[in-house]
N, C-alpha and C positions, 0 to 999 in steps of 0.2 A: 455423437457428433464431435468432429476435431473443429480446433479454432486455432487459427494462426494468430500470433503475438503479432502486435501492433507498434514498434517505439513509439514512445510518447516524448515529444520535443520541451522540455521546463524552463527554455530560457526565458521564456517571459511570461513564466506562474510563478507567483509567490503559493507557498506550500507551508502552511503553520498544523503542525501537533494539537488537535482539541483533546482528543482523548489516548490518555497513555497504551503504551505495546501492552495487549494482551495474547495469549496463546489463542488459535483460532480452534473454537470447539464446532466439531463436526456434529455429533448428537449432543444434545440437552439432557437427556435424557438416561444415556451411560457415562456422560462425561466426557464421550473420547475426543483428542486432543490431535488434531491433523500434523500430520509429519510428513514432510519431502522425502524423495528415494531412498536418500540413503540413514533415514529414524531421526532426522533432525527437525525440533520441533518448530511449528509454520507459527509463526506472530503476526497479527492484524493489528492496525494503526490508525485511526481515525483525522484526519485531514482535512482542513477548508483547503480547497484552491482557486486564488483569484486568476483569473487574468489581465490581461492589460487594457481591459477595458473597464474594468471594476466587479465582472461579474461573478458570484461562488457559488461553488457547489461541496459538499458535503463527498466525502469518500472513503473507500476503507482500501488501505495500500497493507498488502502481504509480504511477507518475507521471513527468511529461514534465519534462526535463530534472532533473540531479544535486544532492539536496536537500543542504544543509549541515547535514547530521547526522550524526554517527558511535555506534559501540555504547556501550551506555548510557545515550544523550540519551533524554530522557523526548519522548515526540514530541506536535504541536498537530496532526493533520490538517486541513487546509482542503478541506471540500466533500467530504467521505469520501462514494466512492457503494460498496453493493453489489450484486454482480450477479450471479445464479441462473444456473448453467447444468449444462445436461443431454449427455451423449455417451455415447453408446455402453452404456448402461444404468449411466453413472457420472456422480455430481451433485456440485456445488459451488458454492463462493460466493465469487468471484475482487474484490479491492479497487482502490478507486483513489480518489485523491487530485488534486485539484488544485494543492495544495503540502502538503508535509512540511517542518513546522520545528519546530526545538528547542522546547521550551513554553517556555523561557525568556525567547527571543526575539516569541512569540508571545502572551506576559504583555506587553511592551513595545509592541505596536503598540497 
């Protein structure tokens, strides 16, 4: 099944870091460790995001190579897409980023 990328608009989520970039392991089992096309390894980021009504929900935002953020940083995604998918009669909506950075850092460029 193909899924078209969604943009995902942030101006009005606040997006905080609960749990720090880990690599995203694809089996348990042998350990292996998901890579994009070109062997670069895939990192998952665990994220509250509010929006402007107060409401959160829990997330895991992806991205190629280990963002420099840790829990608690208030995060900037760049190019946040999401993306629909269907299995097995179970649906969701899986994240990805082309960078994660502090908003700190991301108020500066």
């Amino acid at each position: 099944m193909r899924t078209v990328p969604i943009p995902v608009d942030t101006s009005k989520l606040t997006i905080t870091c609960v749990k720090a970039p880990a690599p995203r392991v694809l089996n348990r089992d042998t350990g292996e460790i998901k890579t994009d096309k070109n062997g670069n390894t895939v990192y998952e980021v665990t994220a509250s995001v509010e929006d402007e009504f107060g409401r959160i929900e829990l997330v895991k935002i992806a991205t190629t190579g280990e963002p420099p953020v840790k829990a608690g940083d208030q995060l900037s995604p760049v190019g946040l897409l999401g993306y629909v998918w269907e299995m097995a009669g179970r649906w969701g909506i899986s994240y990805r980023a082309s960078a994660l950075l502090p908003a700190r850092e991301a108020a500066d460029v």
